[in-house]
N, C-alpha and C positions, 0 to 999 in steps of 0.2 A: 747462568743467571737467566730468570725466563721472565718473560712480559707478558699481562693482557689488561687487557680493557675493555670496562663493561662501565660505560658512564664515569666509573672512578682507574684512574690510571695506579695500576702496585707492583712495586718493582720488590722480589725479594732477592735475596744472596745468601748462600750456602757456604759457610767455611766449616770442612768436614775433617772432625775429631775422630782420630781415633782411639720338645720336651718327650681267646686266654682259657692261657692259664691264671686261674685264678685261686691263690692260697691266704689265708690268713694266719699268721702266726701270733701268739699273746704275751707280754712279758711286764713288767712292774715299771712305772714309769713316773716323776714328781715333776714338780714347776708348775707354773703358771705361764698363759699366754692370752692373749686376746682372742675370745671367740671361744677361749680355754680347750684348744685344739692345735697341733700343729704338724707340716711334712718335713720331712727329711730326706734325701739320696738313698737307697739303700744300696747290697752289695760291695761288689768290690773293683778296681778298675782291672781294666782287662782290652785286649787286641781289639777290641772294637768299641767300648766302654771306657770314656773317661769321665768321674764322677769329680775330681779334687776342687771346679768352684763351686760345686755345692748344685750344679744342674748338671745333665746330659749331652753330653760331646759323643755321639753315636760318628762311627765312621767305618765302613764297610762296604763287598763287594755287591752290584748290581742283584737282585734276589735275595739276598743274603738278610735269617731273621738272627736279631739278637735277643737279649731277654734283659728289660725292664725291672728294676725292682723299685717300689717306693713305701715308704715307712707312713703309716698314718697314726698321729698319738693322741688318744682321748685325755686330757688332762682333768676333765672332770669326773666326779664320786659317783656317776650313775650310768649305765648305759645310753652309746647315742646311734643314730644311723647317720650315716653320710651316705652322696651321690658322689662318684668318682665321674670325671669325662677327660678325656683328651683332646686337646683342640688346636685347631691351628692358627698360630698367632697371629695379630694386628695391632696395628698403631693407635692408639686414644688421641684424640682433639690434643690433649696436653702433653703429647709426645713420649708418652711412656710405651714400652710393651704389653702388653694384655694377652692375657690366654682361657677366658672366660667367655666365649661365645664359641656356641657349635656351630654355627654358620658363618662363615668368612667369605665375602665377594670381591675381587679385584680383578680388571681384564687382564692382567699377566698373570694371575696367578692358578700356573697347569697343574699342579700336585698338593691335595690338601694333606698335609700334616694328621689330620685326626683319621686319614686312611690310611694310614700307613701301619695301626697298634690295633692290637685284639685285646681284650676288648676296649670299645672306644667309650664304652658307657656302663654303672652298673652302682645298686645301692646295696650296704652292706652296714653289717652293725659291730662295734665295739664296746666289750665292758668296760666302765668306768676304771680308769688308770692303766690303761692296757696300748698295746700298741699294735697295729696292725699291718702286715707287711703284705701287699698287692704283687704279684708277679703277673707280668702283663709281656706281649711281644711285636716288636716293633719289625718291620721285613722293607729293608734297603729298598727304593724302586726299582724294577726293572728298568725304567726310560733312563737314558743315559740325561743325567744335568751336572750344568755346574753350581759353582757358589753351595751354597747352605739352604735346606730347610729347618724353617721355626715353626716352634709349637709348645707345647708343654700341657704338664697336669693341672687340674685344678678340680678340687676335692670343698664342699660348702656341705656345711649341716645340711639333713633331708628332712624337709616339708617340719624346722623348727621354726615358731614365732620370734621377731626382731624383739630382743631387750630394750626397752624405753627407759632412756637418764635425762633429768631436769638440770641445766646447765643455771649455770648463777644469774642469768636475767629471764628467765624460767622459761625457757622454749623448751619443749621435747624433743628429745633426740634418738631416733631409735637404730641402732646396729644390725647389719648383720655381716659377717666375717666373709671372706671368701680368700682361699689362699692354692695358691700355683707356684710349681717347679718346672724353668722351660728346659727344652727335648731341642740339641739342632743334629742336624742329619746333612750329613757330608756321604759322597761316592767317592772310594779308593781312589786313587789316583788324577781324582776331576780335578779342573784350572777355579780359581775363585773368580767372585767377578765385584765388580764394583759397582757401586750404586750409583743409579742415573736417574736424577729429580725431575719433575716436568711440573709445572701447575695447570692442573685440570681445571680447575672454576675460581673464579673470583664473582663473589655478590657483595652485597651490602646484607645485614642483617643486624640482630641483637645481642649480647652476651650477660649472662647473669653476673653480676659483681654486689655479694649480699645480698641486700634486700630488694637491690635495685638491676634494672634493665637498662644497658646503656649501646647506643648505638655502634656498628662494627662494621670491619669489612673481612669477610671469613674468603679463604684462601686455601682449596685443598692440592696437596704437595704429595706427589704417588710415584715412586720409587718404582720401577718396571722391571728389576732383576732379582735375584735372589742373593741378595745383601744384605748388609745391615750395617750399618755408619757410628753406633754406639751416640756418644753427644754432639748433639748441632747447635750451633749459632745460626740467629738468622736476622735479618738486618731488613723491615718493611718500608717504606715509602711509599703514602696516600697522597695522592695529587688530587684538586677537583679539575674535572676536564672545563675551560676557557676562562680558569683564576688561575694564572700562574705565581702566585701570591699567597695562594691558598697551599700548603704543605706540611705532614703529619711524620714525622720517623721514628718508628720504633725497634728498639733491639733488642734482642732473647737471648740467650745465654745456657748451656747447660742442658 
């Protein structure tokens, strides 16, 4: 449990639950999806390759390249191009995984993920109900670490226009898709490690809630090993500093 204070006093608490060669191959594909595109795992598992929850469990010797395979499926009647990139992953504001930003910043973090796979970027085209299979290569680090690196694919239509739908009190709404399969990367025989929380800043600021801007107190929570904790709870307390009368708690879940 970590303390600061910056005019407002927040106490939070942690209870801890527990992603070239370059080929395209073509084959007949139906369904429907959102974005009317979709990834799949490709290949097969194998000594250093395990695919079965549907991402990348890479685990190998120091140097050591394996070989990537990922299925990209146009579900639409026309030809499209996509942007393929690899990246290394990061935490969203609302605690999800993300793997859609090429640049990733954090002071612990010594090995990016999107260095580690050849190629790390590249646009490519599909005919309409075809599917296409990327073979790409991923090479263990040299640097001896423990715990896990994350990352994964993520694959977005190239240079298409966002679809705009009028929802029933007639705002426009306009889409654009973006879909990711995470990569983790484990060293043979390395010890795991556990996650260790700090809170780096606590401000006051705002948060968007609809239509409306309503006053906050933002708290960023930076994990310094190479872990990952799956779902957190977490339990805040706003104090005003010299109203001890004055008191806000909220709890998260999930």
């Amino acid at each position: 449990m970590k303390n600061r204070k910056i005019g407002l006093s927040i106490v939070i608490a942690f209870f801890v639950t527990l992603f070239l060669g370059f080929s395209i191959e073509n084959h007949s594909v139906d369904a429907a999806t959102s974005g009317n595109y979709a990834l799949k795992v490709g290949g097969e598992n194998n000594d250093n390759v395990n695919i079965d929850n549907g991402s990348y469990m890479v685990t190998g010797d120091p140097g050591q390249t394996v070989d990537l395979k990922l299925l990209v499926v146009n579900k639409s009647d026309s030809s499209r191009k996509f942007l393929y990139n690899v990246n290394t992953a990061y935490t969203t504001d609302g605690g999800n995984l993300a793997y859609d930003k090429t640049k990733v910043s954090d002071p612990s973090l010594k090995i990016q993920t999107r260095n580690l796979v050849t190629p790390k970027e590249t646009v490519f085209t599909i005919p309409g109900g075809k599917t296409a299979t990327l073979t790409v290569k991923l090479t263990i680090p040299k640097e001896k670490f423990n715990g896990y690196l994350m990352g994964g694919f993520n694959v977005v239509p190239y240079k298409e226009k966002a679809k705009g739908t009028v929802s029933s009190n007639g705002t426009l709404i306009k889409n654009k898709f973006s879909y990711s399969i995470p990569i983790q990367v484990h060293q043979s025989g390395a010890e795991s490690e556990e996650a260790k929380y700090s809170v780096m800043t606590v401000k006051p600021s705002t948060v968007v809630n609809g239509p409306k801007k309503n006053p906050a107190v933002l708290a960023k929570v930076h994990n310094s090993t190479n872990s990952y904790t799956g779902q957190l709870d977490a339990k805040a307390v706003v104090t005003q500093k010299g109203n001890k009368k004055f008191k806000i708690v909220d709890n998260k879940s999930n």
